[in-house]
C-alpha positions as CSV (number, residue, x, y, z in Angstrom):
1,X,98.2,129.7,100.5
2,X,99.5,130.5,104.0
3,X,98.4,128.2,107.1
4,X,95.0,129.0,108.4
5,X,93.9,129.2,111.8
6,X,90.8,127.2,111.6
7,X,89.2,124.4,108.6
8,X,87.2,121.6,109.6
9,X,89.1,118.6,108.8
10,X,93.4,118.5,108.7
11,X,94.6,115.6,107.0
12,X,98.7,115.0,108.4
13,X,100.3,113.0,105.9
14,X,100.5,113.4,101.9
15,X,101.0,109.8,101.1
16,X,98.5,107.9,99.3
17,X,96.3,107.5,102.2
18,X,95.8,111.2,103.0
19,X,96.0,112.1,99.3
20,X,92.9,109.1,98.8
21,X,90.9,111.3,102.1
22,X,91.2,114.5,100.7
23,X,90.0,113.0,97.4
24,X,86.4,112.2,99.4
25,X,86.2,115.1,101.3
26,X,86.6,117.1,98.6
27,X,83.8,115.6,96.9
28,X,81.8,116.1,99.3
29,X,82.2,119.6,99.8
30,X,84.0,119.5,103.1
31,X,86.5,122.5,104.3
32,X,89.9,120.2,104.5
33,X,93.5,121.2,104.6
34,X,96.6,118.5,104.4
35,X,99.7,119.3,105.4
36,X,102.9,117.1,104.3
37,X,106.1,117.0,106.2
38,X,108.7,116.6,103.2
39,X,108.7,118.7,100.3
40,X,106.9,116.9,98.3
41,X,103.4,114.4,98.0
42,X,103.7,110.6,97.9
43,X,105.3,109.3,100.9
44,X,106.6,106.1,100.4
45,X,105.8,106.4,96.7
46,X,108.5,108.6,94.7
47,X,110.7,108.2,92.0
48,X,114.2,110.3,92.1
49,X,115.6,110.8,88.4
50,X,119.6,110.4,88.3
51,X,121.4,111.3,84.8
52,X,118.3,109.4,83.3
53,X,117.6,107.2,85.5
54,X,114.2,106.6,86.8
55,X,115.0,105.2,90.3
56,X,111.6,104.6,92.3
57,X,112.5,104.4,96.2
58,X,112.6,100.9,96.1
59,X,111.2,98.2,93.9
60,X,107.2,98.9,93.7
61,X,105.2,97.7,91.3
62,X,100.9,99.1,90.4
63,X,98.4,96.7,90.1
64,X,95.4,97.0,87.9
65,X,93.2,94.5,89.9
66,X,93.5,97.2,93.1
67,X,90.0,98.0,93.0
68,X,90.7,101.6,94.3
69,X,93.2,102.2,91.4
70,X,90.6,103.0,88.4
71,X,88.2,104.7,91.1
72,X,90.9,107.4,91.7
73,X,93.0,107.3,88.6
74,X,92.8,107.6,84.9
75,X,95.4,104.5,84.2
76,X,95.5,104.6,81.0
77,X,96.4,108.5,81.5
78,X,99.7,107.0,83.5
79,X,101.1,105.1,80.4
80,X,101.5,102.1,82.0
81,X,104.2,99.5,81.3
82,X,103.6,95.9,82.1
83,X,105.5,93.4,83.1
84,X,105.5,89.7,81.7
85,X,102.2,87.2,83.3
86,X,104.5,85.2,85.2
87,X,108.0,84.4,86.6
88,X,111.2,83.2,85.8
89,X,112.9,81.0,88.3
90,X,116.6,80.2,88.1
91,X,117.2,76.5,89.2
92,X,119.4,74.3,88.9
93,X,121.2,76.3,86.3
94,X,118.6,76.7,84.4
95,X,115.8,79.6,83.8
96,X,112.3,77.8,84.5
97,X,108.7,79.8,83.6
98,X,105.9,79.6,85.4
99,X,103.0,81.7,84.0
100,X,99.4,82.6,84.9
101,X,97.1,80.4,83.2
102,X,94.2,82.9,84.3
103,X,95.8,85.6,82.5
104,X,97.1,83.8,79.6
105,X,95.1,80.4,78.8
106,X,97.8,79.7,75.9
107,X,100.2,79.2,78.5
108,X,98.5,76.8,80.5
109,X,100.0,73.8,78.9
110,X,103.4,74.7,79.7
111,X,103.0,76.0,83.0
112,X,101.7,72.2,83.7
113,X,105.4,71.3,82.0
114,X,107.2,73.9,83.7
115,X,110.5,72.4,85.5
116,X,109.1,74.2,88.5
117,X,107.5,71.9,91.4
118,X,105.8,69.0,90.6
119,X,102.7,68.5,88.5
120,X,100.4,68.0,91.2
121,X,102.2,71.5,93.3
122,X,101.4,73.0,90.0
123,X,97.6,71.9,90.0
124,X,97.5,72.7,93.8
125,X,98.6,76.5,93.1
126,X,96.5,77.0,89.9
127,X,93.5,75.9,92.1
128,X,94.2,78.2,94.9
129,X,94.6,81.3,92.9
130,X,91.6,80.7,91.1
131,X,89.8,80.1,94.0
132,X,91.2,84.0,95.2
133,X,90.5,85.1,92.0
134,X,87.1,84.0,91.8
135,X,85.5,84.0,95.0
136,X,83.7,86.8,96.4
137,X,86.4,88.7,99.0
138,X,84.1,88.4,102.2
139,X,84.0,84.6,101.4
140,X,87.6,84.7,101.2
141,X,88.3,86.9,104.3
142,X,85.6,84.4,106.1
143,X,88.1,81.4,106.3
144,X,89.7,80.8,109.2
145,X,92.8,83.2,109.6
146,X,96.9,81.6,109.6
147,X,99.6,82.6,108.4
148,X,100.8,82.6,104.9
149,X,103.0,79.3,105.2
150,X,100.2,77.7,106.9
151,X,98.0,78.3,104.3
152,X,100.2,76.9,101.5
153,X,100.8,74.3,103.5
154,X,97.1,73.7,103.9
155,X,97.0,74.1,100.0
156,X,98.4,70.7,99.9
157,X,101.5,72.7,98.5
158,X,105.4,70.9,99.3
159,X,107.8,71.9,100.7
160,X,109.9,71.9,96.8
161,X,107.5,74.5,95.5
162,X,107.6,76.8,98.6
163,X,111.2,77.4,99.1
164,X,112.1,77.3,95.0
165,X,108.8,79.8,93.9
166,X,106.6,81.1,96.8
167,X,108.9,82.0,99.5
168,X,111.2,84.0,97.5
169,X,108.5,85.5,95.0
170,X,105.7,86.5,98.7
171,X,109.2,87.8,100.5
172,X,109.6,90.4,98.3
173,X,105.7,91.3,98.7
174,X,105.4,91.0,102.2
175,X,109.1,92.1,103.1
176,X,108.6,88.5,105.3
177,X,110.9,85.8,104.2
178,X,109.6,83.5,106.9
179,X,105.4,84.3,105.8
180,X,104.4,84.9,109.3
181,X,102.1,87.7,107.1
182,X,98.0,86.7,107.4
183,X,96.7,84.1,105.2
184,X,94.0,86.3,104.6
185,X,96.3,89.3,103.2
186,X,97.5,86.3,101.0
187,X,94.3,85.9,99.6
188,X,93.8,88.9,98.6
189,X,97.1,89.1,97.0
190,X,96.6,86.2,95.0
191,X,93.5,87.8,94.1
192,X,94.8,90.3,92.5
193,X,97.9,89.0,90.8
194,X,95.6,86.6,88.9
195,X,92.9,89.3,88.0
196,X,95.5,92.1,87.2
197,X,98.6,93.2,85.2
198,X,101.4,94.1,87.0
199,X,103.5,97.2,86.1
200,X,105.1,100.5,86.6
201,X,104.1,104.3,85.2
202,X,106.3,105.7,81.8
203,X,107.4,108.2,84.1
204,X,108.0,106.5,87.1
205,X,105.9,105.2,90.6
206,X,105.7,108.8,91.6
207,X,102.9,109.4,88.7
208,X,100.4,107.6,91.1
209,X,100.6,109.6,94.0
210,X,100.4,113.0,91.0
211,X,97.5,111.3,89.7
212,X,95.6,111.0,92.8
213,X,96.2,114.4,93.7
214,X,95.3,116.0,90.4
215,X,92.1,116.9,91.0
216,X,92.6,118.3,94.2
217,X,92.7,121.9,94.7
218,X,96.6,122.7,94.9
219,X,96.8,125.6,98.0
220,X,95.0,123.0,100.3
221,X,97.9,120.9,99.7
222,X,101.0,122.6,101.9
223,X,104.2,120.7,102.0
224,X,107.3,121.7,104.0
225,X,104.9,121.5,107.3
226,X,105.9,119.1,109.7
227,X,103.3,118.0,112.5
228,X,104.7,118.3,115.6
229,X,101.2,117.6,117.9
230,X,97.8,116.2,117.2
231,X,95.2,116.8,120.2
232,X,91.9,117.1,119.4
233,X,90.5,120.2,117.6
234,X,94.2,120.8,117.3
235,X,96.9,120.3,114.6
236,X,99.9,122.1,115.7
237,X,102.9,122.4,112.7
238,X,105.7,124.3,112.7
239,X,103.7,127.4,111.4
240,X,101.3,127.3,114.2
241,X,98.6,126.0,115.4
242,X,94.9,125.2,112.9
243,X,91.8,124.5,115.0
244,X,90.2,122.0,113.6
245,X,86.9,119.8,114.1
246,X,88.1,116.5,113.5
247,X,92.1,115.4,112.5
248,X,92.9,112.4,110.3
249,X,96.8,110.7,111.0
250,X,97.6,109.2,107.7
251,X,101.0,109.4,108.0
252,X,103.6,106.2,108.0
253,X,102.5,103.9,111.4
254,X,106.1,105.1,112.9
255,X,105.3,108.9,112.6
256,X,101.3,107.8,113.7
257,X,102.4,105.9,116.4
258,X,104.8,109.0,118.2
259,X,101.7,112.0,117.3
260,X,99.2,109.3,118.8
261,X,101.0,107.8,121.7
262,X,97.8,105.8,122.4
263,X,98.2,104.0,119.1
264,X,100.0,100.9,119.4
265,X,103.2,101.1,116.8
266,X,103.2,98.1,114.7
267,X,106.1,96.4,113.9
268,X,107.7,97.3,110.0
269,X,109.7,95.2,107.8
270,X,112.5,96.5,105.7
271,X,113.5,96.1,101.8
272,X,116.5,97.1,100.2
273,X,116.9,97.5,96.7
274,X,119.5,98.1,94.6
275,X,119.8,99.7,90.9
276,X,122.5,98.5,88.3
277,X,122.8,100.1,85.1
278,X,124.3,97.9,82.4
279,X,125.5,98.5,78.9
280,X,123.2,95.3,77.7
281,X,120.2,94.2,79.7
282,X,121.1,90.3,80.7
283,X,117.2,89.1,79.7
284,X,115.4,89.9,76.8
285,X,112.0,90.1,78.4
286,X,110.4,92.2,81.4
287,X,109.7,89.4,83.5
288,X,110.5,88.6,87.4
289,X,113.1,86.5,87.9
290,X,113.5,84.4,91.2
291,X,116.8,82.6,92.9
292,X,114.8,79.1,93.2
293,X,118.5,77.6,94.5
294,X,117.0,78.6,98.1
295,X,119.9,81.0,98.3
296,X,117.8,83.7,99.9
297,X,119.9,86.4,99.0
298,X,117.6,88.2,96.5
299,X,114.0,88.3,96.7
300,X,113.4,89.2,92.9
301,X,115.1,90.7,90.3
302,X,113.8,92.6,87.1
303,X,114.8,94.6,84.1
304,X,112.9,97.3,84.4
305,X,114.1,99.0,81.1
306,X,112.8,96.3,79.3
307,X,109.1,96.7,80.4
308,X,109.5,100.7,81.0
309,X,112.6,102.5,78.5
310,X,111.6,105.3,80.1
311,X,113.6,104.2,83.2
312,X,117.3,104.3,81.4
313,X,119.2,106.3,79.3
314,X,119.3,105.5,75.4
315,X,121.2,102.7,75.1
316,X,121.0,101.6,78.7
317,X,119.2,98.7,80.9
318,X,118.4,99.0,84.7
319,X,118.3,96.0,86.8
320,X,116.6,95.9,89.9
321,X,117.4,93.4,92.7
322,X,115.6,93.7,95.7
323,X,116.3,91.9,99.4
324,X,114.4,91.5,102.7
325,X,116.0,93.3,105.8
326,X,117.6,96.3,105.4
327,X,121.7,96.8,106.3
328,X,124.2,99.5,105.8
329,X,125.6,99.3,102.3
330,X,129.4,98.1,101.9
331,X,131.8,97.1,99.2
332,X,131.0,93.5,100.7
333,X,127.3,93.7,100.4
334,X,127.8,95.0,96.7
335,X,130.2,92.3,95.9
336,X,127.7,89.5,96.8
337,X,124.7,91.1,94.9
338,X,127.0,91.3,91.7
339,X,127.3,87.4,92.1
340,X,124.1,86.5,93.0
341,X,122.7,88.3,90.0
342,X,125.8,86.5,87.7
343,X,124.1,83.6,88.4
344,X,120.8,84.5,88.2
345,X,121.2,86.1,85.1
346,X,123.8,83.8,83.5
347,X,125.8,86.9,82.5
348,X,129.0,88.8,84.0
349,X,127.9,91.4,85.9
350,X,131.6,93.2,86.4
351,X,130.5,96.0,84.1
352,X,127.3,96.5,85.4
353,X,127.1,100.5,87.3
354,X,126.1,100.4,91.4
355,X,123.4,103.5,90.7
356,X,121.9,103.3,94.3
357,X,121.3,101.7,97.2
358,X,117.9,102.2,98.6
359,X,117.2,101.2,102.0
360,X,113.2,100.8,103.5
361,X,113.5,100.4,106.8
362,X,109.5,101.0,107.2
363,X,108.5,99.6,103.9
364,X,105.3,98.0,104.9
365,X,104.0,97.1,108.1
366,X,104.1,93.7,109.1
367,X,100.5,91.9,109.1
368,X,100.4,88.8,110.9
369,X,97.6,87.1,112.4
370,X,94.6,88.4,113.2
371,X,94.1,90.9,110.9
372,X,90.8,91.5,111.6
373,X,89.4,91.2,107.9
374,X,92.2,93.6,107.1
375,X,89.5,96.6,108.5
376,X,91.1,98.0,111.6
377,X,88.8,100.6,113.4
378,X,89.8,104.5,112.2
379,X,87.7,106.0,114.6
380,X,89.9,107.2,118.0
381,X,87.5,109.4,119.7
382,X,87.3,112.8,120.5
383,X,87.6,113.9,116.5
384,X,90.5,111.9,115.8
385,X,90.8,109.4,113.3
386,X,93.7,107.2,111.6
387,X,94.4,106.1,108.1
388,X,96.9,104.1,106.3
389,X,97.5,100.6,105.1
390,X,98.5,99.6,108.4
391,X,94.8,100.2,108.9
392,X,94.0,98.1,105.9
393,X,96.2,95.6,103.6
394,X,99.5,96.4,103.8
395,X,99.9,97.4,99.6
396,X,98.7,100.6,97.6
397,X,95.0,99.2,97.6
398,X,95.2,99.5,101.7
399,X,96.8,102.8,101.9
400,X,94.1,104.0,99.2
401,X,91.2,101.9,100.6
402,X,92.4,103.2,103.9
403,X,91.9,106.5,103.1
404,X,88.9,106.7,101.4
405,X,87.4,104.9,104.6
406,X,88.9,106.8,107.3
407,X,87.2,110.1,105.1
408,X,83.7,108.1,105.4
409,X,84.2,107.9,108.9
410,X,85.1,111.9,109.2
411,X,82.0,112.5,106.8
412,X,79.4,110.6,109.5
413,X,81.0,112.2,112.2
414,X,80.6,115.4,111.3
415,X,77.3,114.9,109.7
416,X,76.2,113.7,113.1
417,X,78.0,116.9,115.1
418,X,75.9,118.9,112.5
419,X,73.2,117.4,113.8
420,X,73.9,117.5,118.0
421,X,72.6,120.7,119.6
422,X,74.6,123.5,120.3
């Protein structure tokens, strides 16, 4: 299908977001076209395959508890390979397990045992993430708004049990080692870590974004069509100019922020992760490990060949280590991952392949305080409108949540120009 002149809605952006807004407009019947810079759909979501390697642009993980997940997507369809209930968290010289009592009640008796945190920090967390787990999110999102460390704090939680599980485990969420992020996005994390499994697709993270955009009618999506100007009724790319009735931005905030100069650019945080591939995977399990020695070098670390084989050749393990901040890659920077992970693992790592280094510069965007009940308005005026998790939660949920909101918005909007008089 070649550009057209004139459709009623133009979605820029073929990430999750715009792919989630097409979704509801094409339910509902509406003339849409999306147009996607790169040459391919997903945005931030992608997987490269190297020699048999699954390599996901950095460490991302799905999570079933995402309420937008199963609305969109046939999961069991994506052959979904889960990771262990818990963490592992080298201390001391020694691997200690914390595990979700909520999703494993056999566990609970050692996660009260666990060498991590005392007995009481232990109590103090369980009750915190059942109380996410439980209560209603509008109750949740109703409590007064800090930020993340406050809110531990508040928990009753010490200072031991922050810096050995919490701070290294949420820095590698929220790409914020020093939890400035919104105690309210923290609740709805710990929401759905203790009401979901946590995992990746067979094939890779790029199978979501595929998914999503399955049902969608395949010449409405054109790739290779950079935006260049939104103004509205107008969506210039570099194949011309599409008239339009209203525009939805739901590309990354950066990109938003320059079509939009009115929209304030929100500051990003970076991640860095980087892929080994070893002749012997140093843990036997797919679980994530944490540094709790307060180095805070490595955020987390996994095996992802032992929860996905997909991911490796025959014979092979890939080890993902991922690191808040992002910084050019050097013989230096490797040479302190590959001892970091020595000890982490309790295995040499000298043998271990340096398969890539990916770099996130805008991995999510950074959600401090207020977050306005993590609902930003999407509604700009003049037929413009904005979606993307920095409208939202900053996660899949907000960048699919996002989008299916910003296409109600499009829907009234138009239902009510239908309406006004000629």
């Amino acid at each position: 299908m070649s550009q057209p002149v004139e459709v009623d809605v133009v979605i820029v952006g073929g990430g999750l977001a715009g792919l989630a807004a097409a979704r509801r407009l094409d339910r509902a019947g509406v003339e849409w076209l999306l147009v996607e810079a790169a040459d391919r759909l997903g945005g931030r979501v992608a997987t490269d395959v190297i020699d048999g390697w699954r390599l996901d642009r950095g460490f991302q993980v799905l999570n079933t508890a995402y309420p937008r997940v199963p609305a969109l997507v046939d999961v069991d369809a994506l052959e979904m390979r889960y990771f262990t209930p818990g963490v592992l968290v080298r201390r001391g010289g020694r691997l200690h397990r914390l595990e979700n009592p909520l999703r494993d009640p056999m566990a609970a008796p050692q996660a009260l045992s666990s060498g991590v945190g005392s007995l009481a920090d232990r109590l103090r967390f369980a009750a915190l993430a059942t109380r996410c787990a439980t209560y209603p999110p509008a109750r949740l999102l109703e409590a007064p708004e800090l930020t993340a460390q406050e809110a531990l704090r508040k928990a009753g939680l010490s200072h031991r049990i922050i810096e050995e599980v919490l701070r290294p485990f949420l820095s590698g969420v929220f790409a914020d080692r020093a939890l400035d992020t919104s105690s309210h996005v923290l609740a709805m994390v710990l929401r759905s870590f203790a009401r979901g499994r946590i995992g990746v697709p067979a094939n890779g993270m790029a199978m979501l974004p595929a998914a999503v955009a399955g049902p969608l009618p395949y010449p409405q999506l054109l790739v290779n069509a950079p935006t260049v100007a939104v103004t509205p009724g107008r969506v210039v790319t570099e194949a011309g100019e599409i008239r339009c009735r209203a525009a939805i931005v739901a590309t990354d905030p950066v990109t938003a922020s320059n079509l939009l100069p009115k929209l304030p650019r929100p500051d990003m945080r970076g991640l860095t992760t980087y892929y080994f591939g070893a002749p012997h995977a140093p843990l036997d399990e797919p679980t994530l490990l944490l540094d709790g020695d307060r180095r805070e070098i490595i955020a987390n670390t996994i095996v992802m060949s032992n929860a996905a084989p997909e991911y490796a050749p025959a014979g092979k393990s890939l080890i993902a280590a991922s690191t808040v901040g992002v910084a050019a890659p050097s013989e230096a920077s490797e040479t302190v991952i590959r001892v970091e992970l020595a000890r982490m693992y309790g295995v040499p790592t000298d043998d271990w392949d340096l398969l890539s280094v990916v770099p996130i510069p805008h991995a999510l965007p950074a959600a401090p305080p207020p977050q306005s009940h993590l609902r930003k308005p999407v509604t700009l005026g003049d037929g413009l409108f904005i979606a993307g998790d920095h409208r939202d939660s900053p996660s899949i949920q907000g960048a699919l949540a996002g989008g299916w909101r910003t296409a109600g918005a499009v829907l009234a909007s138009l239902g009510a120009m239908a309406g006004a008089p000629a």
